[in-house]
N, C-alpha and C positions, 0 to 999 in steps of 0.2 A: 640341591634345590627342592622348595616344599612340592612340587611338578609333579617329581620322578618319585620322594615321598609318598604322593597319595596312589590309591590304586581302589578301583572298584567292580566289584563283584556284584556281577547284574543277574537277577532273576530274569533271567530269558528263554524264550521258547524252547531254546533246546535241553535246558533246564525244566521246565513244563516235561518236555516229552520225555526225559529219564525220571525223572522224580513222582512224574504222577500231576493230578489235578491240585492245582493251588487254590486254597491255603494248604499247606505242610503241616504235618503232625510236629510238634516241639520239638520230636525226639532229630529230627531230621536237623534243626536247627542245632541241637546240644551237636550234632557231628560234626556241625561245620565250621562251630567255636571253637572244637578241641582242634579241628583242621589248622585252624586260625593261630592256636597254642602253638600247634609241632613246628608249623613253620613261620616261627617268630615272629609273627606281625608285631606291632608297637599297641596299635588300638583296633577297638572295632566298633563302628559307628552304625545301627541297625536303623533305615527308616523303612522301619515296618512296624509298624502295632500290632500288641498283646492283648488288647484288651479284656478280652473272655479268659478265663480260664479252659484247660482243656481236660483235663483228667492228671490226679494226682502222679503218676509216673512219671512220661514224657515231661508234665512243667518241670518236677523235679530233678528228669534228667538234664535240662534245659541251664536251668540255676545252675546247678552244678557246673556243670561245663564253665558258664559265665566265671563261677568264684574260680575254678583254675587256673582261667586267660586273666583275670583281676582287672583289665581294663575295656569293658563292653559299654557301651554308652547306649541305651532306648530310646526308644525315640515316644514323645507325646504329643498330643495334638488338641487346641483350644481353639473355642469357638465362642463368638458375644455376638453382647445384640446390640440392636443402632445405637443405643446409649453409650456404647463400646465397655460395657458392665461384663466380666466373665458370665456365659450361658453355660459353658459345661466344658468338662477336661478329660480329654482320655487319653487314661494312665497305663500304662502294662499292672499285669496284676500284682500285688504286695508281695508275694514269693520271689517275682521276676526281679521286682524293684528291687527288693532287697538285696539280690545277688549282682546286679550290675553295679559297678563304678556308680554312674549318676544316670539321669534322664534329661533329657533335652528336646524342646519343641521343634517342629516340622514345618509349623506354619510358612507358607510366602504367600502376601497377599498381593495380588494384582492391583493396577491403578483401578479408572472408570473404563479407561477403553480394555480391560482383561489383559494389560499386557505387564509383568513385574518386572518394575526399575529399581525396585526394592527389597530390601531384607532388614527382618525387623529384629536384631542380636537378642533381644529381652523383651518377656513379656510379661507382665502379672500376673500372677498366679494366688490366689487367695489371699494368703501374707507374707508369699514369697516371690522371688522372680525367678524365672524360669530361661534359662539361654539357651536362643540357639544350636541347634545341631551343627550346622557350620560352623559357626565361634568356637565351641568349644569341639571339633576338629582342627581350629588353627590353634587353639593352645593345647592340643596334642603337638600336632606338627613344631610346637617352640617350643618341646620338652615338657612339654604337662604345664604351661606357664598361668600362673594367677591372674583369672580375668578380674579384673577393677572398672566398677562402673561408676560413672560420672556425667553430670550432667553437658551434654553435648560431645561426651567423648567416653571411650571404653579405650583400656589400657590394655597388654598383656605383653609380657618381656618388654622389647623394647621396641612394641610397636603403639602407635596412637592411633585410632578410629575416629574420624570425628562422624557425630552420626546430629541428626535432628532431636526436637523436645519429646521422639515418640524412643528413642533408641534404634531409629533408623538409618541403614546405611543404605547409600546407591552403590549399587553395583554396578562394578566397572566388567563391562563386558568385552569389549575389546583390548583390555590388560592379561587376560587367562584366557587360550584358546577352547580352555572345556576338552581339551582330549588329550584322558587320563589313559593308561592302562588299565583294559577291563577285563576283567574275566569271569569265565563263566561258573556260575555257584556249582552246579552237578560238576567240574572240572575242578574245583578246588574240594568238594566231596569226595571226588574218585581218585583223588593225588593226582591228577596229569597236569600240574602243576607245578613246575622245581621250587623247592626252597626260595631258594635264590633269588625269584622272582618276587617272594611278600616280604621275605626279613625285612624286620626296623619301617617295616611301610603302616601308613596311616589307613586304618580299609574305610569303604564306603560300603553299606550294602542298602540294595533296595531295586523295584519292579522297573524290568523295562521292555517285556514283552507287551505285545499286543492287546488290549483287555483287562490287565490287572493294574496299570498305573495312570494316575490322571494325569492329562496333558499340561503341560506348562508352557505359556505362549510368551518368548521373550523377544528384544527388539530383533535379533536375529534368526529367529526358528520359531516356529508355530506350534512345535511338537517335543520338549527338549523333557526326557523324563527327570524329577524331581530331584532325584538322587545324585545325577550329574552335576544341578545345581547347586546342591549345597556344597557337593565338593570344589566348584568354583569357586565359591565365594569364602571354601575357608582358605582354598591357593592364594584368593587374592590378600588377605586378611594375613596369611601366613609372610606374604614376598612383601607386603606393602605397597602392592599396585592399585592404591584405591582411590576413587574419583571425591575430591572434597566437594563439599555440597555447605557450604557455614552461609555467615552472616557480612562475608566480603562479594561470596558470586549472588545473593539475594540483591545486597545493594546494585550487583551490576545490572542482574535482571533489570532491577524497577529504575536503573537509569537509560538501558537500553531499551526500554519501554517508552520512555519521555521522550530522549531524544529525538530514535525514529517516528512515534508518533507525530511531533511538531517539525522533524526534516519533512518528513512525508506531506503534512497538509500545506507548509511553506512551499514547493517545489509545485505542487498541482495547484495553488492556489495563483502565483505570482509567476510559473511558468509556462513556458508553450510547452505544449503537450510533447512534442517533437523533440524537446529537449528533457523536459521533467522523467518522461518512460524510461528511456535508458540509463540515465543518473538513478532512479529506483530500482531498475533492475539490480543494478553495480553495486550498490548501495546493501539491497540485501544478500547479495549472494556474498559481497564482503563480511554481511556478518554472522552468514554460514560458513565461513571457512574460518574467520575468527572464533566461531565456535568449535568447531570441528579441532585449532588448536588448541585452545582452551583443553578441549577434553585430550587430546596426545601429553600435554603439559600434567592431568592430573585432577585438573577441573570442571567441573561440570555446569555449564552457566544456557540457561531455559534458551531454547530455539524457537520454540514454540509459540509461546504468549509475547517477545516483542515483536515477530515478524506476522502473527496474528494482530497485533496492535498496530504495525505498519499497514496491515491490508485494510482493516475496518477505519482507518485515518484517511487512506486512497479513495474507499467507497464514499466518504462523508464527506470528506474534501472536494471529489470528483460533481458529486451532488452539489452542494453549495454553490460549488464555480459552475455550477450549467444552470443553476438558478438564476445567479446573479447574473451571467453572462446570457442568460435568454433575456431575463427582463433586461438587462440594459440593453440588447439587440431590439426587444419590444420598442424603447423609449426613444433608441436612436431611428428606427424604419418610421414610427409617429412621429418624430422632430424635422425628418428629413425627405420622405420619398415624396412628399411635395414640392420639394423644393431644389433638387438634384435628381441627376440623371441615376440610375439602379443601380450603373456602374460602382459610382463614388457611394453609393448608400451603404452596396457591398464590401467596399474597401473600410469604408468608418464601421461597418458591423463588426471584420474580421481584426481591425485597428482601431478601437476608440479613442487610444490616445495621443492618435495623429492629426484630431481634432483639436482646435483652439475654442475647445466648449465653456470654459470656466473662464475667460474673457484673457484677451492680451491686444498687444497693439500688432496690426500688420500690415503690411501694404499690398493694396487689393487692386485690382483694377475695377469701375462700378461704371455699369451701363443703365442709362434712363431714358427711354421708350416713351413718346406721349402724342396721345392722338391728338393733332391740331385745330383748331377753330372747332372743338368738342361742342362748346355751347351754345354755338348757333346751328350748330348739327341736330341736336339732341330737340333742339325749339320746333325743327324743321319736319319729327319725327315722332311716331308712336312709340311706347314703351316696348313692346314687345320688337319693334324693328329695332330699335337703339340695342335691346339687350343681345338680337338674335347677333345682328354688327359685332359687339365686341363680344363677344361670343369665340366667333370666327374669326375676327382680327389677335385677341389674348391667344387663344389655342393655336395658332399657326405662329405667333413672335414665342411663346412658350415653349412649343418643337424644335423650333429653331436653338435657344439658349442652349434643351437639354443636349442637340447636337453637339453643342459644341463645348461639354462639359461646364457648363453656369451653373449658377447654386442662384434659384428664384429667391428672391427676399421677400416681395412682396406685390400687389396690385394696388396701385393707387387714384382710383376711381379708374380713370381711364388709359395710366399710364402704368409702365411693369418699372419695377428695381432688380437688378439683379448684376451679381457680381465674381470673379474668379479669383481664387487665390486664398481663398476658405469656404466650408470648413479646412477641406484639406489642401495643401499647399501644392502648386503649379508653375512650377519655371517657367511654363511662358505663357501667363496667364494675361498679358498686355497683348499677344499675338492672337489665342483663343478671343479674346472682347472682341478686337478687331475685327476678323474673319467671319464672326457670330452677326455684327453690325452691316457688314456688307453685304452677309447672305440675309439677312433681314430685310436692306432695300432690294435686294433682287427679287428675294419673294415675293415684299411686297408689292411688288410693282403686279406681279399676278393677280396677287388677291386684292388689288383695288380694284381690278377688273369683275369681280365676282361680285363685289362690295356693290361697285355702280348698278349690275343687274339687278341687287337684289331690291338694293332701295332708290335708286334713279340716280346719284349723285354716287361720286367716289369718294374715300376718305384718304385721309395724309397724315404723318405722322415726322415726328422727328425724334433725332436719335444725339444723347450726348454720353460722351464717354472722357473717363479719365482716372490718372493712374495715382495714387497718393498712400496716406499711412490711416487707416481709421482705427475704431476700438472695436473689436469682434467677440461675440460672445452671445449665452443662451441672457436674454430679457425679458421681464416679465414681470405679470403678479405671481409671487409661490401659489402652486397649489388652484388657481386660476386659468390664465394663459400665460404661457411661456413661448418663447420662439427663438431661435437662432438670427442675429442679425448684425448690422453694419452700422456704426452710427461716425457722425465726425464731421469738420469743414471739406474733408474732398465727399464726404457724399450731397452735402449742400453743394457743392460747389458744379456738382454734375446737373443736379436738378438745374441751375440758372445756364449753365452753356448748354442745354438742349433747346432751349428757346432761341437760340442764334439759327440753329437751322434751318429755319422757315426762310432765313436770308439767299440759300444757297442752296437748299434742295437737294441735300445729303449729311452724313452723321459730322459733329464736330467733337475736334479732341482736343485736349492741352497738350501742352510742349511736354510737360510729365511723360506722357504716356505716349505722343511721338519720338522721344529719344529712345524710345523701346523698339520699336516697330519702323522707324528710319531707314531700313534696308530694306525694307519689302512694299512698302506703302506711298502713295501717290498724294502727294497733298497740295492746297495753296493753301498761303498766309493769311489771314483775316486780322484786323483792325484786333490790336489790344484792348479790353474789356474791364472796368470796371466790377467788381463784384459785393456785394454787402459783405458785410464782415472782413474785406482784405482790404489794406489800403493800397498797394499794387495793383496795376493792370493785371492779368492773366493772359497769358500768348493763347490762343485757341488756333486750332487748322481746320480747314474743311476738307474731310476725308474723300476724296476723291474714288479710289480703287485702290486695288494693290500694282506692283512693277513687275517688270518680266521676274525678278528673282522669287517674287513672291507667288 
């Protein structure tokens, strides 16, 4: 296994304290290659720069050593500028180069957040490329195998890379544990080392004491020296443990980007909240674990930017529905707190489309109020006493409706409309009219007492009610006035049976609306009635009270 193949030799502290202060004189290094010779390593892979020369001997002993072992690979290292134009290359000196096998770059460039997901096999090098140190450890590790570079793919034996347009690979981090056998360079200097332990192994060498090596910040370790990594990535490179990154998981990206972005604003937009949270929740963490196989599979497909696209969809979406849903709370509290009791306001705020707003047919029960012999009252009286009168008579029959769950429709000089059974719907919205009508004569029977004090005489009023089908809905001029209201023959029909009641000195109903209320309610029969627009009588009752059951 290419595993137990690699092996690295880390410049570490306790190396520091036999050897002296780092950097090493050359010669120090020619010992550790001829080390490297006696006991049979396959390769030696150095990520340490030469860049200076040091004095003619030591480099010399150095080469030397290199052309012995015949297979020493250097390491270089490139730098550009934002144009991504080569700014400069630093090479081991032309003696060194000469004596080694080849040279190979060091670079691993971090993302934006400084973390490497990546490794870059090849890089340009004036008018040549230049690979990887890792790469061209894993074609040690497959027998010295010809790397073949190709667009979106790098070959060697019989393995394929598939890498990006830059010659990039992801690295698969959770495919190679990163722990190689290491040993320590002054321990492979001094022989305490067996054979046995390097033969046919692929070396790494390079810094991993405190001070001399720069940190490499990966998804897993914050601290992981450089040297480790490349031998990583040539284990992976060498097993085939590598994460595909092509033009199959990009499309999946940018479909799992649409998707959730438009499940996301569908769900918060058209949902209760109550439900929408935990479907989102479920939703993403589904497609964290779909990730998460994805990558056990081989594949690496972005976490990041759809469930980022899911959240900035939540925000926008979340925004919009408290837009829309304020102002239609604005439109419904101004269409309605006039005209219904807070209760129902709050219920049509938190349910608008419990509403029969956009018009339908329904059957209502509709109560009409009107103050009697008004005309010869009003002849009898000052404007400001007439006004103060119904004042006090609207404001106390108004109290009354919102008790009893009414929805006001409207003031009709001197008489009210008002009706149960929309906006929103009321199973016993025939017993509410009722009980509203009875407690309206009993109050008023109070308040005509207050009525006589104020202006000498009492007022009276009558009261007709009844139960039928009308058309409900908002009416209006657009953009003018608009209103919520009731129109139809039973709401005519209510206006002309309240004028029976001056007969009998209490509210009148129809048969409609007594077949509802029949168990509770006390009634006599009145003479069948004539009405415009029907050519039948109409049964009316005079509502007496309610019965013991009621």
């Amino acid at each position: 296994m290419p595993l137990k193949a690699i092996a690295v030799v880390a410049i570490d502290e306790k190396s520091i304290d036999e050897l002296g202060r780092f950097p090493w004189s050359r010669s120090v290094y020619a010992r550790f290659i001829d080390a490297m010779k006696r006991t049979g390593t396959r390769s030696v892979l150095l990520d340490i720069l030469f860049t200076d020369p040091e004095s003619p001997e030591p480099d010399a002993q150095f080469a030397a050593a290199m052309r012995r072992h015949g297979r020493v690979i250097l390491a270089e290292f490139m730098e550009f500028d934002t144009l991504g134009k080569l700014a400069s290359h630093k090479q081991a000196i032309p003696e060194l180069r000469r004596a080694a096998q080849s040279s190979a770059h060091i670079n691993l460039f971090p993302d934006e957040d400084g973390v490497i997901r990546w490794t870059t096999l090849a890089l340009p090098a004036n008018d040549s490329t230049q690979l990887s140190l890792s790469l061209i450890g894993a074609a040690e590790l497959l027998g010295n195998a010809t790397v073949i570079l190709e667009r979106f793919l790098v070959k060697l034996a019989d393995k394929t890379v598939t890498t990006d347009d830059q010659q990039r690979m992801l690295i698969d981090y959770a495919a190679s544990s990163g722990k190689f056998e290491t040993f320590s360079f002054t321990d492979i200097i001094n022989n305490r080392v067996p054979e046995e332990k390097l033969r046919d192994r692929v070396i790494f060498v390079g810094a991993t004491a405190a001070g001399i090596y720069d940190m490499r910040v990966t998804p897993l370790s914050g601290n992981t020296p450089g040297v480790m990594l490349h031998a990583m990535i040539a284990d992976s490179i060498a097993t085939g443990n590598l994460l595909r990154r092509g033009g199959f998981e990009t499309l999946i990206d940018l479909a799992a980007i649409i998707v959730l972005s438009l499940l996301t604003t569908a769900m918060v937009l058209h949902m209760r909240h109550m439900v929408a949270l935990p479907l989102l929740f479920f939703t993403g963490l589904g497609y964290i674990l779909m990730c998460h196989g994805a990558l056990r599979a081989g594949s690496w497909i972005s976490m990041f930017y759809p469930l980022a696209a899911m959240t900035l969809s939540f925000i926008g979406a979340a925004f919009i529905r408290f837009q829309l849903l304020d102002r239609r709370a604005r439109q419904i509290r101004s269409m309605f707190s006039h005209f219904v009791s807070a209760k129902v306001v709050d219920r049509l705020v938190k349910n608008p489309e419990l509403a029969c707003i956009s018009g339908e047919n329904r059957v209502v029960t509709v109560l009409f109020a009107d103050v009697q012999n008004y005309t010869s009252f009003s002849e009898r009286h000052k404007p400001h006493e007439i006004v103060a009168v119904l004042n006090l008579y609207l404001s106390e029959m108004v109290s009354i409706i919102m008790e009893y769950d009414g929805t006001l429709d409207k003031f009709l000089g001197d008489g009210i409309l008002a009706y149960w059974n929309a906006p929103l719907e009321q199973p016993k919205h025939a017993e509410l009219a009722t009980r509203c009508a009875l407690e309206m004569i009993r109050r008023g029977d109070l308040l005509r007492e207050r009525i006589a004090q104020k202006c000498g005489e009492p007022l009276s009023w009558g009261i007709g009610i009844n139960t039928g089908e009308v058309v409900a809905g908002i009416i209006g001029a657009a953009e003018k006035k608009m209103e919520y209201t009731v129109i139809g023959d039973n709401v005519n029909l209510t206006y002309r049976i309240q004028n029976l009641s001056r007969e009998v000195d209490c509210p009148i109903i129809t048969r409609a609306l007594y077949e509802l209320v029949a168990d509770i309610v006390c009634v006599e029969p009145m003479e069948a009635v004539y009405v415009k627009g029907r050519e039948k009588p109409v049964d009316v009752f005079a509502l007496k009270g309610l019965n013991h059951d009621g």
